[in-house]
N, C-alpha and C positions, 0 to 999 in steps of 0.2 A: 504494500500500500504506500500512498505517497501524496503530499500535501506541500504548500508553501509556508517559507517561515514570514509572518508578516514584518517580522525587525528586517531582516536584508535578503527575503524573496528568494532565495534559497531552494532548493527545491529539497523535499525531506522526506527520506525512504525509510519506512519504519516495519515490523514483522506484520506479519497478518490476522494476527491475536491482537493487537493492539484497542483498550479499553478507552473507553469517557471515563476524561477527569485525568486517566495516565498520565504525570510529566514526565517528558522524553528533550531530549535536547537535539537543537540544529547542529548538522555536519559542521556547518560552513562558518554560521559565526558565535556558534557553543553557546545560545542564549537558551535557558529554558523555555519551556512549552507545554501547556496545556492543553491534548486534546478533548477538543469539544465536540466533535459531533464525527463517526464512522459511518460512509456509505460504500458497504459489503461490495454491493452491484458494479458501480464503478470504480473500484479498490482506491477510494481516494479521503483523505481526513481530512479538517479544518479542525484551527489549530487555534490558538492566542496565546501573548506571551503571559509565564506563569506570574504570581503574583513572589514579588520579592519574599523573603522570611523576614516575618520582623519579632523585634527581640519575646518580646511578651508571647508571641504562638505556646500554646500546649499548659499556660499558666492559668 
């Protein structure tokens, strides 16, 4: 399967298991990613970038 990165459009080749919500990271310029939405049919994801970590998560 395979998707764009929206930071620098990228193209992004990912397994074919790949779930909603997964962060995966672009080839090209290593920013994470969020995916958000798998369509099976045309083996293709959309993507957005993930949300930074910020310090207080998990508190």
């Amino acid at each position: 399967m395979q998707g764009q990165c929206p930071v620098c459009d990228g193209t992004i080749q990912v397994v074919d298991n790949v779930e909603i919500s997964e962060v995966i990271k672009c080839q090209d310029c290593q920013n994470s990613l969020e995916v958000m939405a798998v369509d099976k049919d045309s083996q293709a994801i959309t993507v957005k970038e993930a949300p930074k970590v910020e310090e207080d998560w998990g508190e």
